[in-house]
N, C-alpha and C positions, 0 to 999 in steps of 0.2 A: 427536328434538327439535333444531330451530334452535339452532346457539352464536351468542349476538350477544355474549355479554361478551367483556371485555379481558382477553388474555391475561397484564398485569401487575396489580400490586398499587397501593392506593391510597399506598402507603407508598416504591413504586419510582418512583410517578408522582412524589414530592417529591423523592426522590432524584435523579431526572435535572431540574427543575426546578431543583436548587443546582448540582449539578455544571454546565450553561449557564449560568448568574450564574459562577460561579469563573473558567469558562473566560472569558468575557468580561469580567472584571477584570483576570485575569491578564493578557490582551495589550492592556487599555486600562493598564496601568501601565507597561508597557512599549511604549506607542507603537504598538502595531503596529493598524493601519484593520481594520476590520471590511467585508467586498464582498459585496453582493449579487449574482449570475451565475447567467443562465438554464441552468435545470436540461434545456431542451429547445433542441435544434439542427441545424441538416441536416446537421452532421459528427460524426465518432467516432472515437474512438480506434481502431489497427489492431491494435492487441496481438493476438499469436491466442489468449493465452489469457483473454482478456475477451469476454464474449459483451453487446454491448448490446441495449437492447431497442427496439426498431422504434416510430414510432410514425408519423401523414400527418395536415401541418396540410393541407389546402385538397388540391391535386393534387402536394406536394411531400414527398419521404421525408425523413421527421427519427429522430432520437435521443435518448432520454431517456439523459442525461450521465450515464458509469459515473465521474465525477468532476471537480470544475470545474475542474482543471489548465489545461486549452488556452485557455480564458477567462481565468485571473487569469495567467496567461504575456504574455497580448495588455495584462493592464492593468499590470503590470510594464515591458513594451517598451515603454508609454506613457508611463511615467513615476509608476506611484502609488507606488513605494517600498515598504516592507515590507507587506504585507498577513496576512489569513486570512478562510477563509470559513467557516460553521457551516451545515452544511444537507445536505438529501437527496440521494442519490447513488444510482445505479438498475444492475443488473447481473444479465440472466440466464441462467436455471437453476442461482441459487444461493441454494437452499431447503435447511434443514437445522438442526443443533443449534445452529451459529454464526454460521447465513446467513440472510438473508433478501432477496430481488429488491429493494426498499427500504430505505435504512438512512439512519443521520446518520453524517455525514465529518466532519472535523475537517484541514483543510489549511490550511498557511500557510508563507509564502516572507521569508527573510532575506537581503537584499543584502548582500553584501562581506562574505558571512560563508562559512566553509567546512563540508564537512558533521561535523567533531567538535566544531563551534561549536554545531550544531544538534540532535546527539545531547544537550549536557549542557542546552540546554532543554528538550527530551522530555522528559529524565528529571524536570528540575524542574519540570515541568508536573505530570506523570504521578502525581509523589510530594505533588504537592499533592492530586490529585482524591483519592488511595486513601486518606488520610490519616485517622487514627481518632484516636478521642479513648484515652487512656493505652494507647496501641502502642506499639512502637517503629518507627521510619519503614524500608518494606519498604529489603531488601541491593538494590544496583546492580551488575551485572556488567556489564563490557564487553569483547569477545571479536570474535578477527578470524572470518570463515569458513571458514578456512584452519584455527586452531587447534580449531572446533569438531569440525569434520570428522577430525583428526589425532586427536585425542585418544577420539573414538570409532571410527572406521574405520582409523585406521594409515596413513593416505595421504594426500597432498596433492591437492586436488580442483582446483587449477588447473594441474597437468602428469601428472596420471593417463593415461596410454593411455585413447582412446576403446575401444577393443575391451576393455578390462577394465574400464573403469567401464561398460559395458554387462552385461556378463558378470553384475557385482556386485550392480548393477539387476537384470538378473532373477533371482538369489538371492531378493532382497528381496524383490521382487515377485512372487515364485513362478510369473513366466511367461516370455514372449520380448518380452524389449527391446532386440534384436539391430539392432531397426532405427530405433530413437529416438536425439534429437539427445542431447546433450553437456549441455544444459539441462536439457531432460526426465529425462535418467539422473540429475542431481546434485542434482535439487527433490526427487525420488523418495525418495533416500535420505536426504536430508536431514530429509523429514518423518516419516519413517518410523523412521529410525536414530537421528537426530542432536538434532532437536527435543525428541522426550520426554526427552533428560535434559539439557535447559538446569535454570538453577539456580532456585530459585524468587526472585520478587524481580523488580525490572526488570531484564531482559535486553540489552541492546545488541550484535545479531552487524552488523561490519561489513565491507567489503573485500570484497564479493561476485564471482561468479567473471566474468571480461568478458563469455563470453556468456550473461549476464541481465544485461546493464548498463542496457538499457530505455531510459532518460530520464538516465542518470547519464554522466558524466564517465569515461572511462579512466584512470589510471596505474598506475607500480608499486610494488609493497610492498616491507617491508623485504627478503626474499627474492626479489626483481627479476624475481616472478611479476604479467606486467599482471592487474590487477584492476579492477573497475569501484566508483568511489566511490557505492557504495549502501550502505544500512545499515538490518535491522530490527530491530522495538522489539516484546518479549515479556513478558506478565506474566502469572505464575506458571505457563507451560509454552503459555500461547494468543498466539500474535500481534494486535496491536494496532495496526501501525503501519508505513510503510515510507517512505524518506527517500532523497534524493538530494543529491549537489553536481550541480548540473544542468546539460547538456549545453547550451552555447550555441553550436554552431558548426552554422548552416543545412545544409550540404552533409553535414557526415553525419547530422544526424535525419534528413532527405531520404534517404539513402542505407537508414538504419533503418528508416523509413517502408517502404521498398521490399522489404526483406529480408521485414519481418511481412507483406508482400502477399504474396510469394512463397509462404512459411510457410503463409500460409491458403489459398491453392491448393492447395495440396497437403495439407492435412489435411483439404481438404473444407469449410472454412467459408465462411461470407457475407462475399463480396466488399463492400468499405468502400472509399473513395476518401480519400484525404490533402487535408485540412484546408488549405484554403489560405488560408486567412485565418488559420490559428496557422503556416505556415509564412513567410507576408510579416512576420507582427510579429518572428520569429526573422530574418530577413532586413533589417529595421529594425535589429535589435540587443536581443536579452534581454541585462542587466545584470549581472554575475556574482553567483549567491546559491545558495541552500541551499534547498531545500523539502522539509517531510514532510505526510505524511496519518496522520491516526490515525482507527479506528474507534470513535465516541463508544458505542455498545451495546455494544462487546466491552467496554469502561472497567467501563462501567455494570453488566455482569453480572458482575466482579471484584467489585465494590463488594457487590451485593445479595446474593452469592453462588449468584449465579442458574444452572442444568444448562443452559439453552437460551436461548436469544436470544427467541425467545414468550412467556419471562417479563420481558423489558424495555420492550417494544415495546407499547403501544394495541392496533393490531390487525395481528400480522402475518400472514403473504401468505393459510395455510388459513383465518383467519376476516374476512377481507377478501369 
């Protein structure tokens, strides 16, 4: 027999109905515009590890946006001042307990702000939506990348030997990652090692290692290992969220741009061309600010106590 019902409940369906109200008070109390940004465009992001998904208006190749970054970037450079957007985000073959090709984002950019400016909004954000009636409001930790990693593997992940943080990947991994990059080894172990024993509670790992800096800003930590100002947000052992002091200097996103071209070459992925119309509004001048993204379903299945993302969702992807 045909499944045409909804994979959630009538009672989740209210539940993400408040938590949209909450979220939308919260940054009408605090000033921050609400944007609407075309979820479809003839560019993409180059990240190799995002896979967008294809789509053709008329005789032209477009993309359904794995996020409205490069759009609210362009309306930044323009001048709108703090913003956020609420709305769908598209990203595939990622189908699973916590994924689905479809989902609701949650992004928004503060000017002249830094990014530990922007972590303790997360968290004020965050402890707003979870928040129960007679709890007590979830612990907050905040923690560099550097001390997660130390404190479960014994090593510093931003001057570890490549040839041993490979090694230690394929321990982990129980294969040959002899020939993977310095990223790839340190996400690995990271998810594998390091993640399952954050604390419960809102999480804050920041100080990410430089190369995954992505979108983020370089400098260096108190131990004068360059790090990249990125920082993610974890509740109760799931990520939720990932946040940058955002790179404003044209020539090297351009330079990044090109590295990730290189990168998808050589892993074999679909060649993507650089955005050039987010590359002139960066060359106009992005404005110095702070941006994060949160996953509004991961929030939501804290909240319902949901095993899978199918129970937060109408209809995701298999009954679609």
């Amino acid at each position: 027999m045909t499944e045409w019902r909804p994979g959630t409940s009538t009672e989740v369906l209210h539940r993400r109905a408040k938590m949209m109200t909450q979220i939308r008070d919260f940054f009408a109390h605090r000033a921050v515009l609400e944007v609407d940004v075309p979820v479809l465009a003839k560019s993409t992001v180059t990240d190799v590890n995002i896979d967008s998904i294809a789509a053709s208006v008329g005789l032209t190749d477009s993309y359904l946006q794995t996020s409205p970054e490069y759009f609210m970037k362009r309306l930044l450079a323009s001048g709108s001042g703090d913003i956020y957007s609420l709305g769908k985000a598209f990203r595939d073959a990622e189908i699973g307990r916590k994924h689905n090709p479809e989902f609701t984002l949650l992004e928004w950019y503060r000017c002249g702000w830094d990014d530990h400016q922007l972590m303790q909004e997360v968290v004020d954000l965050v402890a707003l939506l979870i928040a129960e009636p007679n709890r007590p409001p979830a612990p907050t930790t905040k923690l560099t990348y550097s001390e997660c990693f130390t404190n479960v593997m014994g090593f510093n992940p931003h001057s570890v030997d490549l040839d041993q943080l490979r090694e230690i990947a394929s321990q982990v991994a129980s294969g040959d990652w002899s020939d993977q990059s310095r990223a790839n080894c340190l996400d690995l172990i990271f998810s594998l090692r390091v993640e399952p024993t954050l604390p419960q509670g809102i999480v804050v790992v920041h100080d990410y290692p430089q190369c995954q800096a992505a979108l983020a800003q370089i400098s260096k930590d108190s131990e004068d290992d360059l790090v990249s100002r990125r920082f993610e947000v974890f509740l109760d052992g799931s990520e939720i969220g990932n946040g940058y002091l955002e790179l404003t200097d044209p020539d090297e996103q351009i330079a990044r741009f090109q590295t990730d071209i290189i990168q998808r070459n050589q892993a074999d992925r679909p060649v993507v061309s650089v955005d050039e119309k987010f590359v002139a509004s960066l060359t106009h001048g992005l404005p110095a600010c702070a941006g994060v993204a949160l996953g509004v379903d991961r929030i939501l299945m804290n909240i319902s106590q949901a095993k899978t993302i199918d129970q937060v969702l109408t209809f995701a992807w298999p009954r679609c």
